[in-house]
N, C-alpha and C positions, 0 to 999 in steps of 0.2 A: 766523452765526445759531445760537442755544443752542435749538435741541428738545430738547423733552421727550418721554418715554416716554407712549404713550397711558394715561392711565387707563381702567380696566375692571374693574366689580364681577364677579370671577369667582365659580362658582359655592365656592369655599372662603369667599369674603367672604360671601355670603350666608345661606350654612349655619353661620357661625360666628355670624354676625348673630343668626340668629334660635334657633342651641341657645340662647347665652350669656343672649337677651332671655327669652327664657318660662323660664329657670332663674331667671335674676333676679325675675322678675315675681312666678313661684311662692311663690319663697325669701321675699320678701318680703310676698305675702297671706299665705301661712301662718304666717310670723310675729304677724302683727298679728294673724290670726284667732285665734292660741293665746291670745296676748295678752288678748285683750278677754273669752274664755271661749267663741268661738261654736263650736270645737273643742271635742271633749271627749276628756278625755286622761284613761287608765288610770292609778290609783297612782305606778305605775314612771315612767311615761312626763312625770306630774305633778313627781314628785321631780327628775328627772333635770333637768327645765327651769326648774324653782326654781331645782337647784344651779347653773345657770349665771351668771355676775355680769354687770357692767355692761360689764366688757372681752368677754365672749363675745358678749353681744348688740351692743353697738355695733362690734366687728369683724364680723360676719355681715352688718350693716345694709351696713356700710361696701364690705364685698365684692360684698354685688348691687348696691349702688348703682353701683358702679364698672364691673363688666359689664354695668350696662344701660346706662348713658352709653356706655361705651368699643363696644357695639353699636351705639349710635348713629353714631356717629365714625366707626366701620366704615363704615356704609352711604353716609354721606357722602364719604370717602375722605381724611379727615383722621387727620394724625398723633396727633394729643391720643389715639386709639385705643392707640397702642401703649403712653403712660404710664400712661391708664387700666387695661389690662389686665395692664402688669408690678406697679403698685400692687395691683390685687386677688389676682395672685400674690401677692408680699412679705405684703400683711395675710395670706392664708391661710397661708404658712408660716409667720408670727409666730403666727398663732391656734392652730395646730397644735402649734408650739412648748410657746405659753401652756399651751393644755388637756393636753397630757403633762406640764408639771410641776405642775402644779394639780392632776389628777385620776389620774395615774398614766399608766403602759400598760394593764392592767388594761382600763380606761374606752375605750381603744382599741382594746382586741380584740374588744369585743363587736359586732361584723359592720360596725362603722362603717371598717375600716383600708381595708381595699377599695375604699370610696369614696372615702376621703381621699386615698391614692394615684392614682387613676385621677383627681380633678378636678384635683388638682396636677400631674401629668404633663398632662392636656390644658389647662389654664391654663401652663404653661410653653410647650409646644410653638406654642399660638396667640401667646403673646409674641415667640416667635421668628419666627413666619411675619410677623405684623405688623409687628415690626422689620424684615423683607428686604422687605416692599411701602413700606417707607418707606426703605429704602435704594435700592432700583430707583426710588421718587420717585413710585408707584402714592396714596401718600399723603401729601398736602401740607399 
């Protein structure tokens, strides 16, 4: 007889669930709303989101969209979570990548590196955790 290991949304599944979904959600109205103009944005703040291209934005799209799916997955208890969420790792170090040789360090220091480092350190370490509930078989 092959038993399986109980599945169970522990409370990390839950809390990852739902940081990763309202960042996503966030990340993604306030894109749009920059977008269309219902934000209003200072000179600087104007410039800086012009200078972005079409790799900046469609890698951002592509990163919430993939931690709100891979939340999704989460809560369900399917694997497809764990490729979702090492993909929006891999695009944010390739975007992180991008935007250092495109914009400098410089463009980096300015109170953004703090963030970068700590979502990429927490988007790594949730890929790892997701990986070992799909290696314990928590997600099928």
């Amino acid at each position: 007889m092959n038993s399986l290991p109980p599945r169970k949304r522990t409370v990390w599944i839950w809390l990852i669930a739902i940081w990763f979904s309202i960042g996503a959600v966030f990340t993604l109205v306030s894109f749009f709303a920059v977008r269309s103009g219902a934000v209003p944005l200072s000179e600087s703040q104007r410039a800086y989101f012009d200078s972005l291209g079409v790799v900046e934005h469609g890698a951002s799209i592509l990163i919430a969209g993939s931690n709100l799916l891979a939340s999704a997955f989460l809560i369900v208890l399917r694997k497809e979570a764990v490729y979702l969420f090492c993909c929006a790792f891999c695009v944010n170090a390739l975007l992180t990548a991008w935007h250092l040789a495109t914009k400098g360090v410089a463009a980096m220091l300015g109170g953004g590196l703090v963030g970068i480092v700590f979502s990429l350190g927490l988007l790594g370490a949730v890929c790892v955790y997701t990986w070992k509930l799909w290696q314990r078989q928590v997600l099928r």
